[in-house]
C-alpha positions in Angstrom: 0.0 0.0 0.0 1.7 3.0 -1.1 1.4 6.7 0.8 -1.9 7.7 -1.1 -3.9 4.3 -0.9 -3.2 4.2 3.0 -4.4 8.6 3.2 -7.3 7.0 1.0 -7.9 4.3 3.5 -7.6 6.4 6.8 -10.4 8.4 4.9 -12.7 5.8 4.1 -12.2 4.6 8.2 -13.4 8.2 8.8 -16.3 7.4 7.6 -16.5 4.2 9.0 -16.1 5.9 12.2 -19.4 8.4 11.5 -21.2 4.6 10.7 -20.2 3.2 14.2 -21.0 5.7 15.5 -24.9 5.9 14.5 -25.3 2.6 15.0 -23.8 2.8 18.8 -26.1 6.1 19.2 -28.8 3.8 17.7 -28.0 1.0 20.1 -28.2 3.3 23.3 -31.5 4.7 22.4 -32.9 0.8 22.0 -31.4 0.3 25.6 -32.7 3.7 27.0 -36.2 2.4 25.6 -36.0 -1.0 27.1 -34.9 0.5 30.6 -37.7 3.0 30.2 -40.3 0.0 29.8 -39.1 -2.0 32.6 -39.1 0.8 34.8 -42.7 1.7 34.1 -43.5 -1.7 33.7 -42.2 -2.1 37.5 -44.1 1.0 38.5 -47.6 0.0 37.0 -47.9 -3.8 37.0 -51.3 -4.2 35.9 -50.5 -2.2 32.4 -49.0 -4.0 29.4 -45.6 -3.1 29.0 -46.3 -2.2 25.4 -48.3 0.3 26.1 -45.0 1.6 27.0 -43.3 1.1 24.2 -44.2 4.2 21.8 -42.8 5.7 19.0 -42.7 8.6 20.8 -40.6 7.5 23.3 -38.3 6.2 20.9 -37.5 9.4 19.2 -37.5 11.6 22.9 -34.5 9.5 23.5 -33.1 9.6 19.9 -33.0 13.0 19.7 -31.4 13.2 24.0 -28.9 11.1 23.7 -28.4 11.7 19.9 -27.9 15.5 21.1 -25.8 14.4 24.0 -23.4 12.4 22.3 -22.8 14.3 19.0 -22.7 17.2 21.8 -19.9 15.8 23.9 -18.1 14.4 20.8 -17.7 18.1 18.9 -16.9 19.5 22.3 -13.9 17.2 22.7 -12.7 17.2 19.1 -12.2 21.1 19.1 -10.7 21.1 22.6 -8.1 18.5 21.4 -7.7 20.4 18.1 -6.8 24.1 20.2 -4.5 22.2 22.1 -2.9 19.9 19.6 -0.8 16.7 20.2 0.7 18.6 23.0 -2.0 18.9 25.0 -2.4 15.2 24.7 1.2 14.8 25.4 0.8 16.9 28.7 -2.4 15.0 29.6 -0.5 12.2 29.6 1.7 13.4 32.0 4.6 14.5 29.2 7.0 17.5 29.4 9.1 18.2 26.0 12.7 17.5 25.8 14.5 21.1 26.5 16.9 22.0 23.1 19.8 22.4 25.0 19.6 19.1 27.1 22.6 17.3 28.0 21.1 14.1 28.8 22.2 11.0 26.6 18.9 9.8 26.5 17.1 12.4 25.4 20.2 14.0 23.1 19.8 10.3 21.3 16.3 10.5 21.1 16.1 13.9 19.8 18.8 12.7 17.0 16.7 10.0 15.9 13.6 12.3 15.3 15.2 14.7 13.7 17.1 12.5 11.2 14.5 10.2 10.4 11.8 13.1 10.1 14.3 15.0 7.8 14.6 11.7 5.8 10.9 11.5 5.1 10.5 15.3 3.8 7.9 16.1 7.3 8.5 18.9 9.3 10.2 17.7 12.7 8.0 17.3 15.5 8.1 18.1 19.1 8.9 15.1 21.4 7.8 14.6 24.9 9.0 11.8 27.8 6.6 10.8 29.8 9.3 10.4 32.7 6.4 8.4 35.3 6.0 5.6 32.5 8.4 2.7 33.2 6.6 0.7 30.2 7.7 0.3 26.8 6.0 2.7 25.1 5.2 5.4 22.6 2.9 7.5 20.7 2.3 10.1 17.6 -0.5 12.6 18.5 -2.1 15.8 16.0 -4.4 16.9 13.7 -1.5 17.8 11.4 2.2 17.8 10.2 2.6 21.6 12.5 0.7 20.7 16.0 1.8 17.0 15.5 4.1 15.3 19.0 6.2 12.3 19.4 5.8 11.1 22.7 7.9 8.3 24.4 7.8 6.5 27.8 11.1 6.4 30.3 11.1 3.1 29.9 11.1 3.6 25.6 14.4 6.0 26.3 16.3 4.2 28.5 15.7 0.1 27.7 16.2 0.4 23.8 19.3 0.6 21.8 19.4 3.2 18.9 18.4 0.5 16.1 14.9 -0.6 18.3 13.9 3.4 19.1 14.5 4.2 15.5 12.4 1.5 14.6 9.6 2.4 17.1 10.4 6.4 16.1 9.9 5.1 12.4 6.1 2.9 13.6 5.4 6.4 15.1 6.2 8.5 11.9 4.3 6.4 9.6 1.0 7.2 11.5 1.7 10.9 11.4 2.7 10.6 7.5 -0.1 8.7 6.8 -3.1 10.5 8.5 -3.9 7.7 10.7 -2.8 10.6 14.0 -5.6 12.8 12.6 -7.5 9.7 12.5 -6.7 8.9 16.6 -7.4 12.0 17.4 -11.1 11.9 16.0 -11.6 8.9 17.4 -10.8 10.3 20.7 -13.6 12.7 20.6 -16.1 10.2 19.2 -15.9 7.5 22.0 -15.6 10.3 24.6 -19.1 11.3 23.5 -20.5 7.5 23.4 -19.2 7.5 26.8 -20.1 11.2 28.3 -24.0 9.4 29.5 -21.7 7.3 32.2 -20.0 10.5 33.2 -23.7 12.3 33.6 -25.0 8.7 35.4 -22.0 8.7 37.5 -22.2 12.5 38.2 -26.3 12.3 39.1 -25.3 9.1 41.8 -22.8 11.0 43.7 -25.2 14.3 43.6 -28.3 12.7 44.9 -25.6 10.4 47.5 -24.7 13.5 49.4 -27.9 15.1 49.4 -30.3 14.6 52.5 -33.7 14.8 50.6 -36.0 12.0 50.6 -36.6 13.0 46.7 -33.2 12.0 46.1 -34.3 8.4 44.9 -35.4 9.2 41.6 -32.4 11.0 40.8 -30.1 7.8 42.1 -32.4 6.0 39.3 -31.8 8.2 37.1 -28.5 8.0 37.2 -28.2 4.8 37.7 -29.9 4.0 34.1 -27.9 6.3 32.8 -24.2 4.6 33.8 -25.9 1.4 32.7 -26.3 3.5 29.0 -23.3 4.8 29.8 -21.0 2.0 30.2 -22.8 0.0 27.0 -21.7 2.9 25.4 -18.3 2.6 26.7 -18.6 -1.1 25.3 -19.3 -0.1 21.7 -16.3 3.2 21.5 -13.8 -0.1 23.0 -15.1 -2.0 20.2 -15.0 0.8 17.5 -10.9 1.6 18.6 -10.4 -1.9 18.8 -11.9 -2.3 14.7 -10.3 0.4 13.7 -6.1 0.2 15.4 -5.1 -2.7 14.7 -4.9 -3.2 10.9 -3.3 0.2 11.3 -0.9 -0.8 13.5 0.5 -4.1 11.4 1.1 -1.3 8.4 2.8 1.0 10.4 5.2 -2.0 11.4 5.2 -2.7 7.8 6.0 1.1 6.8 8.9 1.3 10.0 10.9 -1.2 8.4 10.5 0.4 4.9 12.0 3.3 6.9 14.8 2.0 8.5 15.1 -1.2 6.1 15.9 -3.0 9.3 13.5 -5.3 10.8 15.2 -6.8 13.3 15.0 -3.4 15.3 11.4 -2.9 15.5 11.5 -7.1 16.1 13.5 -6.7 19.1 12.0 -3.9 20.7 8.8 -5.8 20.4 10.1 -8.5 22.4 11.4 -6.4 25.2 7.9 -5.5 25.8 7.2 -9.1 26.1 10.1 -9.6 28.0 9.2 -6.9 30.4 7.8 -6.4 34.0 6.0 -3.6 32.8 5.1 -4.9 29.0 3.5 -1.5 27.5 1.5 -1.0 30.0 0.7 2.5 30.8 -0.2 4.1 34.6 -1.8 7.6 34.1 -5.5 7.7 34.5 -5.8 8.8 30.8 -4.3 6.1 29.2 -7.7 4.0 28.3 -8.2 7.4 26.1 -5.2 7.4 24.1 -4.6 3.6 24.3 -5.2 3.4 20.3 -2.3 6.2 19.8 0.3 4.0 21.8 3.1 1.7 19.7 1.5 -1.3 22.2 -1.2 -2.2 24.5 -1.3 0.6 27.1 -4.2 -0.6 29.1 -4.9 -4.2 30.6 -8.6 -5.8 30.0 -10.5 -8.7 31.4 -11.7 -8.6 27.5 -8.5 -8.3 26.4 -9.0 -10.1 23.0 -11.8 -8.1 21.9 -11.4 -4.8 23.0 -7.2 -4.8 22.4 -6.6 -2.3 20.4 -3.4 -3.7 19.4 -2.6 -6.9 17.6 -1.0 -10.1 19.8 2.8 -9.5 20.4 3.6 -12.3 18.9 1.7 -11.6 15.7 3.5 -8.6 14.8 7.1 -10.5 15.7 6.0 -13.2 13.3 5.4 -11.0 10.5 8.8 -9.0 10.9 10.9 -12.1 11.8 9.3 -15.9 10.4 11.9 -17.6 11.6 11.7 -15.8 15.9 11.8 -19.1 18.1 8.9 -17.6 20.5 11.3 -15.9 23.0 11.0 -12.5 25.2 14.2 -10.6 25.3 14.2 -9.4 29.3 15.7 -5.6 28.8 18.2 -4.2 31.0 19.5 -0.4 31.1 21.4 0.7 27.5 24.6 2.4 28.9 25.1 6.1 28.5 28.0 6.1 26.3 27.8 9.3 24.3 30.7 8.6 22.2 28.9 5.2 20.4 26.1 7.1 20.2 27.9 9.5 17.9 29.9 7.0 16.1 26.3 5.0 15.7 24.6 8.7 14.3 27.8 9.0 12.2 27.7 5.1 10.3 24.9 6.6 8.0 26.1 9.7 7.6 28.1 8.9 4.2 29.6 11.7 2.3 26.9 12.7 -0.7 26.8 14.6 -3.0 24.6 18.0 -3.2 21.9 18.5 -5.6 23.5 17.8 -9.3 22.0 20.0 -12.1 20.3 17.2 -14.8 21.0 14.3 -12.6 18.2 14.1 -10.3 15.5 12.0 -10.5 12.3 13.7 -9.0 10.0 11.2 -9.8 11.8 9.0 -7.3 10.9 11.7 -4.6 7.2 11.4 -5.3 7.2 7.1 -5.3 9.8 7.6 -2.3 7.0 9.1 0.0 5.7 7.9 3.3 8.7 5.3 2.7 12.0 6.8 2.3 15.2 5.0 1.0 18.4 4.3 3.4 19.8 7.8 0.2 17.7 9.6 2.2 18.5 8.7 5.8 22.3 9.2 4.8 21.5 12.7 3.6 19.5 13.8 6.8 22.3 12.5 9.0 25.0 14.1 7.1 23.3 17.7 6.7 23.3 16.9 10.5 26.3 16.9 10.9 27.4 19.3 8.6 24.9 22.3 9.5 26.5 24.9 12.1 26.2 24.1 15.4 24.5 27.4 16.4 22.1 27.0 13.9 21.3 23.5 14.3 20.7 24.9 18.6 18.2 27.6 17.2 16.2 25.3 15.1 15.4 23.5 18.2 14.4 26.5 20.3 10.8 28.2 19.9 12.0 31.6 20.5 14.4 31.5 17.8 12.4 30.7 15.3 11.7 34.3 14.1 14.9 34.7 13.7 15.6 31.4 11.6 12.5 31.9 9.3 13.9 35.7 9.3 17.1 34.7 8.1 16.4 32.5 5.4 15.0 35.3 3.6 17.9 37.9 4.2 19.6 38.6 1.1 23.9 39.2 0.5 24.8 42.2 0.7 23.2 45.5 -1.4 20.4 47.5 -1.3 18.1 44.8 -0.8 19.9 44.0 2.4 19.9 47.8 4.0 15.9 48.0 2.9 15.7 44.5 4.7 17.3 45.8 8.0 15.3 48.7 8.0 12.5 46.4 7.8 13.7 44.3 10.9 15.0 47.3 13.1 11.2 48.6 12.5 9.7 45.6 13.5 12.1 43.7 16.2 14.5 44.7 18.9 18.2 44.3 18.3 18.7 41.3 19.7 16.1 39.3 17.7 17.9 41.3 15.3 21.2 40.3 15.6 20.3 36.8 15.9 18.8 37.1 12.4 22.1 38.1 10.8 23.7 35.5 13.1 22.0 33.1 11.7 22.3 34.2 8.0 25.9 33.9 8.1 25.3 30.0 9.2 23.2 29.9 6.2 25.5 31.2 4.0 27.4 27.9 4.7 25.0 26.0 3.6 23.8 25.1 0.1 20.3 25.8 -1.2 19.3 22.4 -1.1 20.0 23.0 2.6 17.0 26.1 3.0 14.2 23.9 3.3 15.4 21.0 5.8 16.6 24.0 7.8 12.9 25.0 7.7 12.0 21.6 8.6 13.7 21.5 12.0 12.3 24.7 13.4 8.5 24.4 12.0 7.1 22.8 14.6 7.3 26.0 16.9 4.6 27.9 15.0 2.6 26.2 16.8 3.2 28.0 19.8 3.5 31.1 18.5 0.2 33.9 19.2 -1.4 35.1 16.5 -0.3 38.4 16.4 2.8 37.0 16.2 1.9 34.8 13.2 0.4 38.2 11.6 3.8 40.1 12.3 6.4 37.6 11.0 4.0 37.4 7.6 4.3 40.6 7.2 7.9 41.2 7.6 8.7 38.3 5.5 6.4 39.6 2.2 8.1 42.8 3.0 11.8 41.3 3.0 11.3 39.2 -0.1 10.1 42.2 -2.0 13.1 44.7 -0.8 14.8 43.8 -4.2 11.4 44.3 -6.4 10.9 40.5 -7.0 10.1 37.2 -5.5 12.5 34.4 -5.7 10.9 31.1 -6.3 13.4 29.9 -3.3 11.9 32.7 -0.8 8.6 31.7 -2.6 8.7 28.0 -1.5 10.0 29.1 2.4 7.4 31.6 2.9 4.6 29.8 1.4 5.3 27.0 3.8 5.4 29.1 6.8 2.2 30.7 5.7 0.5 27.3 5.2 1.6 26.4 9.1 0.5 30.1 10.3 -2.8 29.2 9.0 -3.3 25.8 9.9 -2.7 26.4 13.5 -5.4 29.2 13.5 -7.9 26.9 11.7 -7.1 23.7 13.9 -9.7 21.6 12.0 -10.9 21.3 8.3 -14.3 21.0 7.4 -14.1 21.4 3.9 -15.0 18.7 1.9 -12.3 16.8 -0.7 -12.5 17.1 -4.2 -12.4 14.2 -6.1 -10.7 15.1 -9.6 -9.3 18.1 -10.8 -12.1 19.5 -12.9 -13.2 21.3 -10.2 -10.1 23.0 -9.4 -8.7 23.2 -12.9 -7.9 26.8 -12.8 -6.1 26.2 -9.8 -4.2 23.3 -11.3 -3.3 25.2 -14.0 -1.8 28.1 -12.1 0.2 25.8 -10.1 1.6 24.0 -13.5 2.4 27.4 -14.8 4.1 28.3 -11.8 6.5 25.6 -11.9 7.6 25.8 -15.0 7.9 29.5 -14.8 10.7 28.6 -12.4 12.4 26.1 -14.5 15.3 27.1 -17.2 13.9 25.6 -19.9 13.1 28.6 -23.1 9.4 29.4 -24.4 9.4 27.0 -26.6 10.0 24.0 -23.9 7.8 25.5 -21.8 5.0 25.8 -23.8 5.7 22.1 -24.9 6.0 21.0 -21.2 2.5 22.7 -20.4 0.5 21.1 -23.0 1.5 17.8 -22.9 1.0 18.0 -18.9 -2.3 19.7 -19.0 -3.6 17.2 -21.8 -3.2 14.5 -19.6 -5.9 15.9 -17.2 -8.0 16.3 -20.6 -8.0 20.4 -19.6 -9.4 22.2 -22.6 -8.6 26.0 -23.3 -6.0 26.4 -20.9 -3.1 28.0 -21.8 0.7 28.8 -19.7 0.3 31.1 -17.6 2.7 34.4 -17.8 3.1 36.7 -14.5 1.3 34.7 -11.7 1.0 36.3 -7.6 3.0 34.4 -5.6 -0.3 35.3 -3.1 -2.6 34.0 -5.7 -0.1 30.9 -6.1 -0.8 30.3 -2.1 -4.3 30.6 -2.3 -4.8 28.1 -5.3 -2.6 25.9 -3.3 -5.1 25.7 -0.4 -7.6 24.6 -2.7 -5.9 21.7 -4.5 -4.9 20.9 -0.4 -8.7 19.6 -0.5 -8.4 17.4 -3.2 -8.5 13.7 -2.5 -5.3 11.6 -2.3 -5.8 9.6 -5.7 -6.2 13.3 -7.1 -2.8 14.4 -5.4 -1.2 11.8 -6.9 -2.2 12.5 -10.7 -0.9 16.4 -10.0 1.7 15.6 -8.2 3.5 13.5 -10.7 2.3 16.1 -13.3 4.5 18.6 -11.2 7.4 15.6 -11.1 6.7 16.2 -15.0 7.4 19.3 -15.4 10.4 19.6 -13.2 12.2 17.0 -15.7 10.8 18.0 -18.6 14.2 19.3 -19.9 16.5 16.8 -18.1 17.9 19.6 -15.8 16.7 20.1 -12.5 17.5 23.7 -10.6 17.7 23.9 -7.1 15.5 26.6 -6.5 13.0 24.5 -9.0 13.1 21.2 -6.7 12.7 23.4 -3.8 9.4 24.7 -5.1 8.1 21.3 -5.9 9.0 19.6 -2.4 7.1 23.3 -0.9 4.3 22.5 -3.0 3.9 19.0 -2.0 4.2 19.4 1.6 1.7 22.4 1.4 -0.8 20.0 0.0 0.5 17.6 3.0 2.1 15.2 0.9 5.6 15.8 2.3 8.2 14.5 -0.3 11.7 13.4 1.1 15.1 15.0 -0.5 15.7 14.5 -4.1 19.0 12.5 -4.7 21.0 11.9 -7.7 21.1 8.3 -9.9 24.4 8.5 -7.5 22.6 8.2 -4.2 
């Protein structure tokens, strides 16, 4: 299953979910009924009990509990969507890993992150320990790529070697990459609803059990049919986790070892959670709430077969490892030894080569995501290692990020630099100031293959900015990339990207609904064609070539290449094609790949635009390597 059948799948259980969930609403209101006849039946012996039973009744209690459930479920899903997968993360007792932390464990687990999230094209996200858990555990948590968390137990940190947390970093990747977090997190808000009538039941008992009236009794009924609804509710939203988790979770296995291309990693950290005291078990009081985010089972049941939201242990080592003899590995400790750890980071960071004019293949990118090639974890570790050490420090810091994102737009010297200090000495104090030039020299170090994984490591911060804030580094960045008169398609790509996250954090949850082909959006296709090869090097001629051939694919008639196109306009078709559905993506996307190679050479700036584009629409592409890599 490639990246856009599984975003296809995750959608289609999205709409499963909506199914499950009627049909539990459905199932309460048959019980509410039935407790509703007994009870009167109870009351007035000598009537037939149904006389009870009316169709009025039945809809009383459809439309209560119907109310009360879709109530409680909308509350929860926009609570969990202002907070993010941080304020999952927190709930679950997690605190993120500081930047500047000198702890081996968290140093090593922060490497791993970053490298294998630079590898697969996705901005990096923020990791939490949750330092109570002793189990053998993790999690992914979001609505998207710029609120999304990587959370991980003590027990995760400390009792795995690098190989089994990369794999278990790589499980937790693939459900961020692949929509099934956004997924979790809806499902979250769904069974909380199912289950909010237990919470009222419960809620009504202890009311009426410190009150001294003698009236109380009907309210301890009351409630007491309404924790029987309640907890048959809590019955179906086990069983609809349960449904839905655990196909996921034997593709995300499947997808971690694509990732690293080493399954004995993810095999062996698998069966030091058999092997351990603790298993995967979980102890804060919110675990049975994000037990279907976790890498394992977080929660112990009586029913443990059918409402496991996790496949057997032993099923998923089978799959990754035929010929495993049945037995546990017991974990102890993994020594703090810094220096391994480095020469370990280092043993993938091979020497490559930069971006090579005519010799990449971008079509390679596109098939390569969701499951990026061991090319691709070589180049993340290496411009790891290579990037400036200060610069690498900011990226991980949320109050430098002004400055980084700043920076990347700050032009050599000239005119266009003076007008862009004026700009920043208007807008910021001299320190956030000086940090911006700081951190333009790193830049210049780099190559401009190098802009966008830069990017990459500090976007996740965004999401704590305010949104004045948000407004305020917009506008000084438009301002900055126009000091010289123009928009390069490099600046282009960076801002458009930080735009997309400035928006998506003050929108929190889509509501639109997906377009299904590109006729609908055509003139937004076409822009975005146009757009691309505007930035290539190819002549008129080519370009006009390039454009019909691509558009005549998509059976687009009257459309003709674009000439001077808004970069703002560029943005705002881009939000539109976001909506389109993944099978849709996939035809533009390798329209897009088209384009780039039309003329066999491939610019920098060009490839840039097309890996902004792509993650823009969510589909984040990994690196583009040479034939070479």
């Amino acid at each position: 299953m490639n990246f856009f059948q599984w975003q296809s799948d995750a959608r289609r259980k999205t709409g499963l979910l909506i199914v499950l969930m009627a049909l539990a609403v459905f199932s309460l209101v048959v019980m509410s009924n039935l407790l509703y006849v007994a009870f009167q039946a109870y009351k007035s012996p000598d009537t037939p009990w149904t006389q009870f039973l009316t169709l009025r009744s039945f809809l009383v209690s459809f439309v209560v509990i119907g109310s009360v459930v879709l109530t409680a479920s909308v509350i929860k899903t926009f609570m969990l969507a202002s907070g993010g997968g941080r304020a999952v993360a927190r709930s679950l007792g997690g605190h993120p890993v500081e930047p500047g932390t000198d702890k081996f464990y968290e140093r090593r687990l922060l490497n791993v992150v970053e490298e294998m999230s630079l590898a697969s094209g996705m901005p990096v996200p923020a990791v939490y320990v949750l330092h109570g858990e002793t189990g053998i555990n993790a999690f992914a948590a979001g609505y998207s790529f710029n609120d999304a968390v990587i959370g991980v137990t003590k027990g995760t940190m400390e009792l795995l070697s690098r190989e089994e947390l990369e794999g278990v970093i790589a499980h937790e990747l693939s459900h961020i990459v692949h929509g099934d977090m956004r997924l979790n997190m809806r499902l979250v808000g769904i069974v909380f609803g199912i289950t909010m009538l237990a919470e009222m039941g419960y809620f009504m008992m202890r009311s009426a059990g410190h009150s001294r009236s003698k009236d109380s009794g009907p309210v301890v009924m009351g409630g007491l049919g309404l924790m029987v609804i309640g907890y048959s509710g809590a019955f179906f939203g086990n069983m609809i986790k349960a449904s839905i988790s655990r196909t996921r979770e034997f593709l995300a296995d499947a997808s971690a070892v694509q990732y690293t291309r080493n399954r004995e990693g993810l095999a062996t950290a698998l069966q030091k959670v058999g092997g351990f005291a603790h298993g995967s078990l979980l102890e804060s009081p919110k675990a049975q709430e994000a037990s279907h985010m976790m890498f394992g089972q977080a929660v112990s049941s009586a029913m443990s077969g059918m409402f496991s939201t996790h496949p057997p242990l032993e099923e998923r080592i089978r799959k990754l490892d035929p010929q495993w003899d049945g037995t546990f590995v017991t974990p102890e400790p993994i020594e703090a030894d810094a220096a391994n750890e480095q020469k370990q980071a280092g043993a993938v960071s091979e020497t490559i080569s930069g971006l090579a004019a005519g010799a990449a293949v971008v079509s390679h990118s596109l098939n390569a995501i969701g499951k990026p090639a061991a090319a691709h974890r070589r180049q993340a570790a290496a411009l790891l290692d290579k990037l400036p050490v200060r610069l690498v420090d900011a990226c991980r810091k949320r109050e430098d990020f002004p400055a980084i994102a700043m920076a990347l737009i700050v032009s050599e010297e000239g005119e266009a630099f003076d007008r862009q200090l004026e700009i920043l000495n208007k807008h910021f104090d001299q320190t956030v100031v000086a940090r911006t030039l700081a951190f333009h020299e790193d830049l210049a170090k780099c190559g401009v293959e190098d802009q966008l994984p830069v990017l990459e490591l500090a976007l996740s911060h965004i999401a704590d900015m305010t949104l004045e804030q948000h407004t305020t580094l917009m506008r000084v960045l438009y301002a900055m990339s126009r000091a010289d008169g123009k928009t390069s398609p490099l600046e282009w790509s960076l801002i458009t990207i930080i735009s997309h996250y400035c928006d998506k954090v003050s929108e929190k949850v889509a509501l639109s609904r997906p377009f299904h082909s590109l006729q609908p959006v055509r003139e937004e296709a076409v822009l975005v064609i146009s757009a691309l090869i505007s930035m290539s090097g190819m002549n008129r001629e080519q370009r006009i070539t390039c454009f019909e051939q691509v558009t005549a694919t998509f059976n687009f008639m009257d459309v003709r290449l674009q000439g001077q196109i808004s970069y703002k306009h560029l943005q705002t078709a881009l939000k539109q094609l976001n909506r389109l559905c993944p099978e849709a993506k996939q035809e533009l996307l390798a329209a897009l790949c088209t384009c780039v190679e039309f003329d066999g050479q491939v610019v920098a700036e060009e490839a840039q635009a097309l890996r902004a584009m792509a993650l823009v629409m969510e589909c984040p592409m990994p690196p583009i390597l040479s034939p070479s890599q």
